[in-house]
Chimera marker file (.cmm) of the C-alpha trace (Angstrom):
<marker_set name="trace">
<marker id="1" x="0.000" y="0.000" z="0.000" r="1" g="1" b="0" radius="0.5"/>
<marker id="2" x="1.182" y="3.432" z="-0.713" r="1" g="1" b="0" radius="0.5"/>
<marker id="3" x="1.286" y="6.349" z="1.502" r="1" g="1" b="0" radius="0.5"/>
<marker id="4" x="-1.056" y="8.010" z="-0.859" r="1" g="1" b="0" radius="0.5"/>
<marker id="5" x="-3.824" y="4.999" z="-0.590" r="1" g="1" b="0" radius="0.5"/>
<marker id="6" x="-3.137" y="4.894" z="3.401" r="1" g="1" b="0" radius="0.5"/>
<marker id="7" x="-3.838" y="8.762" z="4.012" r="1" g="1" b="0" radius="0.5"/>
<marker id="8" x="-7.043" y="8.609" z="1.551" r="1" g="1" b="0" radius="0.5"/>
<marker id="9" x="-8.516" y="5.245" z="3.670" r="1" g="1" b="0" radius="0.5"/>
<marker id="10" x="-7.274" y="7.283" z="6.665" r="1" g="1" b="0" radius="0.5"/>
<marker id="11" x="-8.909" y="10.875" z="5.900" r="1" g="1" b="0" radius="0.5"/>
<marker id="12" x="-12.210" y="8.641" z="4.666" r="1" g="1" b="0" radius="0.5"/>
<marker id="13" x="-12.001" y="6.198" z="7.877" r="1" g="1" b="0" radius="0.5"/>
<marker id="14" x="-10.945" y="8.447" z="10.441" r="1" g="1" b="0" radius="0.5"/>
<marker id="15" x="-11.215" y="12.471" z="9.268" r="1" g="1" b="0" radius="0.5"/>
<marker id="16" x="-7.864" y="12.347" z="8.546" r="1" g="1" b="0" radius="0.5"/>
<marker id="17" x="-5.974" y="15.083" z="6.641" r="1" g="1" b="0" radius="0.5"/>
<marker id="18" x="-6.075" y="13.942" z="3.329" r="1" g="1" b="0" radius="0.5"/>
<marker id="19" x="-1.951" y="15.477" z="3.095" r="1" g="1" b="0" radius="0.5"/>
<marker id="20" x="0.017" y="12.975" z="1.963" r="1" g="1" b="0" radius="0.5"/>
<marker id="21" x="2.778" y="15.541" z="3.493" r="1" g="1" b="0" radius="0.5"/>
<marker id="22" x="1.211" y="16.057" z="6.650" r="1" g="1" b="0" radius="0.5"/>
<marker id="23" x="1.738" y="12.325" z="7.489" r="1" g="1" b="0" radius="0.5"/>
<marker id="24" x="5.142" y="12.278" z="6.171" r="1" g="1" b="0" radius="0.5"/>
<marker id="25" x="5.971" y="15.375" z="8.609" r="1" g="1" b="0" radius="0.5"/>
<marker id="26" x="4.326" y="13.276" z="11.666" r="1" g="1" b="0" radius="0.5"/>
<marker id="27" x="6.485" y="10.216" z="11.392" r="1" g="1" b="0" radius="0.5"/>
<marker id="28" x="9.666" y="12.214" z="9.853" r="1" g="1" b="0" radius="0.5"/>
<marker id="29" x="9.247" y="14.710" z="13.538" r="1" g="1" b="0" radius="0.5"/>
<marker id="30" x="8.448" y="11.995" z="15.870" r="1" g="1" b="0" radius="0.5"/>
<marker id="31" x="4.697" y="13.303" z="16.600" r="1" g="1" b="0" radius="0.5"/>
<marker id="32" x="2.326" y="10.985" z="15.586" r="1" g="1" b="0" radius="0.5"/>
<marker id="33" x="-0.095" y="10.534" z="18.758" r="1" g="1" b="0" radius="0.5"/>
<marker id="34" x="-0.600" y="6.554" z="20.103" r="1" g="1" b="0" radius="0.5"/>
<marker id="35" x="-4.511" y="6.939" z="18.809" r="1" g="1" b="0" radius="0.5"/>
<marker id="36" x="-3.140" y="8.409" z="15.493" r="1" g="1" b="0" radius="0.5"/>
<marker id="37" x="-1.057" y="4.803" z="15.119" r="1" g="1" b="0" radius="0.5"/>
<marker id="38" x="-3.611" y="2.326" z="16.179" r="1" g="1" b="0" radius="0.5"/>
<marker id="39" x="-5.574" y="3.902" z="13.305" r="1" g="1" b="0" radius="0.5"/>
<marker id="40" x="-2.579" y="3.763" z="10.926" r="1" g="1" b="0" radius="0.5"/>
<marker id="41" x="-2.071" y="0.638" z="12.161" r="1" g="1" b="0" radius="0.5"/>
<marker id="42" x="-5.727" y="-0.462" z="11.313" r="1" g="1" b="0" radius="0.5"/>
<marker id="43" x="-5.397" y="0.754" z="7.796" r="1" g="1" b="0" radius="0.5"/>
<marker id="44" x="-2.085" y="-1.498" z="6.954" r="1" g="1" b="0" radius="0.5"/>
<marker id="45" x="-3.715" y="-4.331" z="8.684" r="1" g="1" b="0" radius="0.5"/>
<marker id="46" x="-1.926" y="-4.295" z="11.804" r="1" g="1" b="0" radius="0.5"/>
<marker id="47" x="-2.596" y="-4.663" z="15.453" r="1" g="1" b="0" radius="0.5"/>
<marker id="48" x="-0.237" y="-2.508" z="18.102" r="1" g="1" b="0" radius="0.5"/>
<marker id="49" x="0.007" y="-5.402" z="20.758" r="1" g="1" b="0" radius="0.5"/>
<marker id="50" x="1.006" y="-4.388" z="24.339" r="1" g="1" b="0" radius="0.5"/>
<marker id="51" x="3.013" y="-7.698" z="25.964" r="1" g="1" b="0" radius="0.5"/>
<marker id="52" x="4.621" y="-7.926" z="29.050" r="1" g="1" b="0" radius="0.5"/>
<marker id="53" x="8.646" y="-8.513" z="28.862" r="1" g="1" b="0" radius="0.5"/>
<marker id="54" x="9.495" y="-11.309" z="30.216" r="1" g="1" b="0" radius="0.5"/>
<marker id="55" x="11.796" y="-11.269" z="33.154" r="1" g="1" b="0" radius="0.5"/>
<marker id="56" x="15.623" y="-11.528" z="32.994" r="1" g="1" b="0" radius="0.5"/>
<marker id="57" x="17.289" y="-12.599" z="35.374" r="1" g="1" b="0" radius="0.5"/>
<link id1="1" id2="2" r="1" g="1" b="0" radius="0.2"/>
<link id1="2" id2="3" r="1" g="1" b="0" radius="0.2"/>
<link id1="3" id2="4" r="1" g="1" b="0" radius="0.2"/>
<link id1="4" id2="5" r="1" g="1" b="0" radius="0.2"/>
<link id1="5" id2="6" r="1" g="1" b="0" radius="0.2"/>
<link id1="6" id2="7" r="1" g="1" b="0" radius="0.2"/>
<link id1="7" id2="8" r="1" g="1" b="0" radius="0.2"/>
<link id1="8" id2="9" r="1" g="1" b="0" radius="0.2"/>
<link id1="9" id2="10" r="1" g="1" b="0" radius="0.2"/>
<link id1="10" id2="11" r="1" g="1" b="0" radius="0.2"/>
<link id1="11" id2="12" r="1" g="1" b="0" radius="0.2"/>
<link id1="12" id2="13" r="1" g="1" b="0" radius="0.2"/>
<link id1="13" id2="14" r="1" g="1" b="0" radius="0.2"/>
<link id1="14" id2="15" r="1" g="1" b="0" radius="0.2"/>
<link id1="15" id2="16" r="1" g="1" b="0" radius="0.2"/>
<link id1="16" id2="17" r="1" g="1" b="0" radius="0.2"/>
<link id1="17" id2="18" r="1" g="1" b="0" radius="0.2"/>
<link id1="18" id2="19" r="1" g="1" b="0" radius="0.2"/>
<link id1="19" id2="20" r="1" g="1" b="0" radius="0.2"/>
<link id1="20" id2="21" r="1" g="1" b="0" radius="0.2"/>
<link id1="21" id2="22" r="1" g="1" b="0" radius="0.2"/>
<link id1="22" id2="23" r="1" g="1" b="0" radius="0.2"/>
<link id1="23" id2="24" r="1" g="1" b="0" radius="0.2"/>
<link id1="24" id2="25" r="1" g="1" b="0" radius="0.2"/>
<link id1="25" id2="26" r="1" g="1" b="0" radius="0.2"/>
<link id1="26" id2="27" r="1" g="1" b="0" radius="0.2"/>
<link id1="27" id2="28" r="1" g="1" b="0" radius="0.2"/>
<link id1="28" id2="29" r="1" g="1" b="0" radius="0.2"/>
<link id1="29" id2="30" r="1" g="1" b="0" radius="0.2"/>
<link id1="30" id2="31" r="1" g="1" b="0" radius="0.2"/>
<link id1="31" id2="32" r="1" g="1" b="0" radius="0.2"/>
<link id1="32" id2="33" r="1" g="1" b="0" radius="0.2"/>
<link id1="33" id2="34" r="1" g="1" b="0" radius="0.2"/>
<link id1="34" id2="35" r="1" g="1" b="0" radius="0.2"/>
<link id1="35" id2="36" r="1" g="1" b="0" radius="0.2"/>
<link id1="36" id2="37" r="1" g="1" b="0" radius="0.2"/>
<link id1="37" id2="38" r="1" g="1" b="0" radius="0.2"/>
<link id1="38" id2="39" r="1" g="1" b="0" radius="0.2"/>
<link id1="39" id2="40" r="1" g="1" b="0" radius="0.2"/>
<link id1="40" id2="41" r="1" g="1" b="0" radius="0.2"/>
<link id1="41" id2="42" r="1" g="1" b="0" radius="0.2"/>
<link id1="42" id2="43" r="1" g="1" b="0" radius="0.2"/>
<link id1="43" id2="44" r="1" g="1" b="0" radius="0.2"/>
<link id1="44" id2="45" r="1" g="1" b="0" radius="0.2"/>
<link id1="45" id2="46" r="1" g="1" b="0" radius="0.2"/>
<link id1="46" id2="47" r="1" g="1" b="0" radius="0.2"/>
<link id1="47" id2="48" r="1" g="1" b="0" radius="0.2"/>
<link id1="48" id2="49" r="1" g="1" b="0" radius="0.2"/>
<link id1="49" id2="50" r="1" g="1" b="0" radius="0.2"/>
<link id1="50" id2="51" r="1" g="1" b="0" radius="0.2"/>
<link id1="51" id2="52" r="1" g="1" b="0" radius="0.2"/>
<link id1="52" id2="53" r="1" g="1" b="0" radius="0.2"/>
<link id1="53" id2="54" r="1" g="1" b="0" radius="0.2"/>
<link id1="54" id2="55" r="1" g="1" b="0" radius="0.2"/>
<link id1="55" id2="56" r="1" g="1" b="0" radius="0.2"/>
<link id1="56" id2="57" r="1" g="1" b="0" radius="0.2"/>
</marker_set>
C-alpha cells in the first residue's frame, strides 16, 4: 500500500488530513499521537500489541 492509498482510507475512515505531506511530517518529527497509530495501524492491517517482557534474570 502506498502512503497516498493509506492517508485517503485514513482521511475517509478516520477524518484524517487527506496530506500525503502532513503524514510524512508526523512520522519524519516523531509526533504521531498513540490513537493516530492504532488507526494507521488499522489501515495497513496491523494490530499494536502491548506484551509484558518477560523477566531476565
Amino acid at each position: 500500500m502506498t502512503m497516498s492509498e493509506a492517508v485517503e482510507i485514513l482521511a475517509d475512515e478516520y477524518g484524517w488530513s487527506s496530506s500525503v505531506p502532513n503524514l510524512s511530517d508526523k512520522l519524519k518529527r516523531g509526533s504521531l499521537r498513540y490513537g493516530e497509530a492504532v488507526e494507521l495501524a488499522d489501515v495497513l492491517g496491523y494490530d499494536i500489541v502491548w506484551q509484558k517482557r518477560r523477566e531476565v534474570r
